[in-house]
C-alpha positions, 0 to 999 in steps of 0.5 A, spaced: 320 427 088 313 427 091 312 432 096 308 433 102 301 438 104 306 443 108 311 443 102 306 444 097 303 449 100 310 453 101 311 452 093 304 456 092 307 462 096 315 461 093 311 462 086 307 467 089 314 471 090 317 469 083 311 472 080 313 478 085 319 480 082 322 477 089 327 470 087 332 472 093 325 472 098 323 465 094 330 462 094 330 463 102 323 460 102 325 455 098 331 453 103 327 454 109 321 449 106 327 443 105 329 444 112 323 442 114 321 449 118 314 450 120 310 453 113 307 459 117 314 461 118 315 462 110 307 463 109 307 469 114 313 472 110 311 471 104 304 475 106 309 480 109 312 481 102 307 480 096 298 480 096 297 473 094 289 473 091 285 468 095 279 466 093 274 461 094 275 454 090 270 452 085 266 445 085 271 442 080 277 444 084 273 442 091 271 435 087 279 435 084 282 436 091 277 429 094 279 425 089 287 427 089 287 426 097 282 419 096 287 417 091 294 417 096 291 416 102 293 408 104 287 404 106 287 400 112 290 394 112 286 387 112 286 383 118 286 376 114 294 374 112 296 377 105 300 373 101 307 376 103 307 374 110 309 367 107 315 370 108 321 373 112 319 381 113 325 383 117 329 390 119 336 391 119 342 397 119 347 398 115 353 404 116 359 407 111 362 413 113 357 417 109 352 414 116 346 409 117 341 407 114 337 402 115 332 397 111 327 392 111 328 385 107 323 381 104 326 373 103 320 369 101 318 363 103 321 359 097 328 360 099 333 354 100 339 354 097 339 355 090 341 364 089 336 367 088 335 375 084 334 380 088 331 388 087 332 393 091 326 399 092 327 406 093 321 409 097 318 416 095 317 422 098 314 422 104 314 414 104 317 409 108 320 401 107 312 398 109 308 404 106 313 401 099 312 395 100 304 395 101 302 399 095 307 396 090 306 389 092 312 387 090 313 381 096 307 378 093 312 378 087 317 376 090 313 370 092 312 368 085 318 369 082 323 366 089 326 374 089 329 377 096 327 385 097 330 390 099 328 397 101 333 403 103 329 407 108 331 414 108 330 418 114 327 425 116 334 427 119 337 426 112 330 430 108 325 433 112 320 430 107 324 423 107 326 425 100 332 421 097 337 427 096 338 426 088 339 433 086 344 434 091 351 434 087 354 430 093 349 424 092 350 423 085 356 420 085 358 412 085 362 411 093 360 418 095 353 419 100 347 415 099 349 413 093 355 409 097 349 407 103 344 404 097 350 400 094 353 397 101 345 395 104 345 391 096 353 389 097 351 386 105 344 383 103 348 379 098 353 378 102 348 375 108 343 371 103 345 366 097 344 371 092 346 370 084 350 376 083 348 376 075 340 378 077 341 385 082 336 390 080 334 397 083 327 401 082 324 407 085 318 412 085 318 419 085 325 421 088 326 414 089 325 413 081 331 420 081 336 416 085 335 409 082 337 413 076 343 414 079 344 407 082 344 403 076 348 409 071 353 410 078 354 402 079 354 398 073 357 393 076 353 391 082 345 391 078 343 389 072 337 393 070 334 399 073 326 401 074 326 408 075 317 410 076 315 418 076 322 420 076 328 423 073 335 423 069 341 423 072 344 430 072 339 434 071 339 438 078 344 441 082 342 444 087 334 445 090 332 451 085 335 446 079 330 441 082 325 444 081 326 447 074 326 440 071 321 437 076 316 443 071 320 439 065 323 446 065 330 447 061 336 443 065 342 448 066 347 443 071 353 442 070 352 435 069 348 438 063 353 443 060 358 438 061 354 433 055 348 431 059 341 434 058 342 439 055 349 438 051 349 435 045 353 428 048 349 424 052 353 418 055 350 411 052 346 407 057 350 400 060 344 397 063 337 396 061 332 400 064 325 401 064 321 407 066 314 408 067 311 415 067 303 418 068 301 424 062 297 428 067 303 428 072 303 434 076 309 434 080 315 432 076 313 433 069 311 427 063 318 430 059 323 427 064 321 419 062 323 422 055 330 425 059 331 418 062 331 413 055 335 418 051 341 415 051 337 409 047 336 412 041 333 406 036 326 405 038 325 398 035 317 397 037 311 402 039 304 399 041 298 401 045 298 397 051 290 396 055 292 392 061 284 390 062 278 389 059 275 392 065 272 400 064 276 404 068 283 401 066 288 406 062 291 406 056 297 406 056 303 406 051 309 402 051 316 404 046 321 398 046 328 401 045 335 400 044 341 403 044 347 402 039 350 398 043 344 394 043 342 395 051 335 395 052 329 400 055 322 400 055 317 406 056 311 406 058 307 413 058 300 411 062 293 416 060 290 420 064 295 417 071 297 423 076 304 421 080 302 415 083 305 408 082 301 404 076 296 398 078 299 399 085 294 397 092 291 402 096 295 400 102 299 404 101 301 412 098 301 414 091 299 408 087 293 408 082 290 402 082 287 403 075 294 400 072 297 398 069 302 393 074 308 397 074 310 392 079 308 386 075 311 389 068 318 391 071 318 384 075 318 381 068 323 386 065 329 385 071 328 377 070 329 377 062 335 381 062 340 378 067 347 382 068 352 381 063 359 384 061 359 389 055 
């Protein structure tokens, strides 16, 4: 769930209130803050009822701030046609009786009359479908392999920060809120498009990572894999203070939790297989839940560090290979040094960090192994 400058800043003075002995007037400012109401309002009342210490940032913090906000700013698009635009970029809306939504599709240039698989891309925070599209390059892979994708555009009117809803119990559940609009773009676009039914995957980043976490445990029947970036576990948040506690990797007390999730001693055994992607020096939803997210497949067949490039620069990262009892399998890539970005995406779009490794080319190779199958 990543989250824009103003929110951050409301999160600073919420903290400020807790440290204060003050959770009513942090919880209200918690609430305002999602609502999307200005920041001076919650900064305003925060100063009215706790003195926050202020002082001048060091170098370290200054130089750390450029670098971030150099980091996930999206460079300017270049003029000469990219290798996605071979293709068909195009807009459509779909509408259930939980609302509308719309959605851009990519359909590559190789299309004809053989089905082709189809991914489906969940946006963070903050994002759009194009911002997505940009820094994963995933339509450049969809011209390489001959794949149709697809990406769910969440509007302001549903999360002020154009956040999926993934902590809202209402939205956790198969045929029930945003859960039913993802489901029914992915049901359209097969309907309309010669799709093989056997290779339909769904990843996200941030909140997007949350809520495809969802999609494949909700919907077994439709995708076959999932691919879930700097996310998070279905079930470890109810509610928006719930959220928070385990974006910090704080203990999970939800319901989903209490009735055999995180924190019960049951953890329900995975259906499909799923590949999870996690930065060690993540600040906004800790390392812990990728460790959350593969749970459930407790045999761990192979571990090895993984350097994606000779290059200087490229990070190191770790991959464990698992499998659950019932033989499904899962792949965890714990990345050193990453911050909440999208590994080796294009500084064309947001959040990505182009020191790798390709998360878009690795969940692409792991979707096209694992075909749907009936267990």
């Amino acid at each position: 769930m990543k989250l824009n400058e103003g929110f951050m800043n409301s999160m600073h003075k919420v903290m400020a209130l807790l440290r204060n002995g003050n959770p009513t007037e942090a919880t209200e400012a918690i609430q305002r803050a999602l609502r999307g109401e200005e920041i001076a309002d919650v900064a305003s009342e925060a100063h009215a009822d706790v003195q926050v210490q202020e002082r001048p940032a060091t170098a370290t913090e200054t130089s750390t701030a450029t670098a971030r906000a150099k980091a996930f700013t999206r460079a300017p698009a270049p003029s000469d046609l990219e290798v996605e635009d071979r293709g068909h970029f195009t807009t459509h809306s779909y509408a259930n009786a939980a609302g509308l939504r719309q959605y851009r599709l990519y359909v590559p240039a190789g299309y004809r009359s053989e089905p082709l698989p189809l991914v489906v891309m969940l946006h963070g925070c903050t994002q759009d479908a194009d911002d997505f599209a940009a820094g994963t390059q995933m339509n450049a892979l969809a011209e390489k392999h001959n794949c149709i994708v697809a990406y769910p555009i969440q509007p302001q009117h549903a999360n002020p920060s154009k956040c999926w809803n993934w902590f809202k119990p209402g939205d956790q559940e198969h045929d029930k809120g945003e859960p039913s609009l993802i489901a029914g773009i992915t049901r359209e676009v097969m309907a309309s498009h010669r799709v093989d039914p056997d290779r339909v995957y769904i990843a996200g980043l941030s909140a997007g990572g949350a809520m495809a976490a969802i999609m494949v445990r909700a919907y077994p029947e439709l995708y076959a894999a999932a691919g879930v970036h700097s996310g998070l576990a279905h079930g470890c948040a109810h509610d928006l203070p719930s959220a928070l506690a385990a974006m910090r990797g704080g203990k999970r007390k939800g319901a989903k939790a209490r009735r055999g999730g995180l924190d019960g001693a049951l953890v329900e055994a995975p259906k499909r297989p799923l590949i999870v992607f996690h930065g060690d020096a993540d600040k906004t939803v800790h390392p812990s839940n990728a460790m959350d997210l593969v749970r459930g497949f407790g045999l761990e067949a192979s571990s090895q560090n993984h350097a994606p490039a000779a290059a200087p620069g490229h990070r190191m990262c770790n991959v464990k290979r698992l499998k659950s009892e019932h033989g499904v399998d899962a792949e965890l890539w714990t990345i050193h040094g990453a911050p909440h970005a999208w590994a080796g995406g294009s500084p064309r779009g947001t959040y990505t960090d182009a020191s790798g490794p390709n998360a878009s080319a690795e969940m692409m190779r792991f979707f096209l192994a694992h075909p749907r199958r009936i267990h």
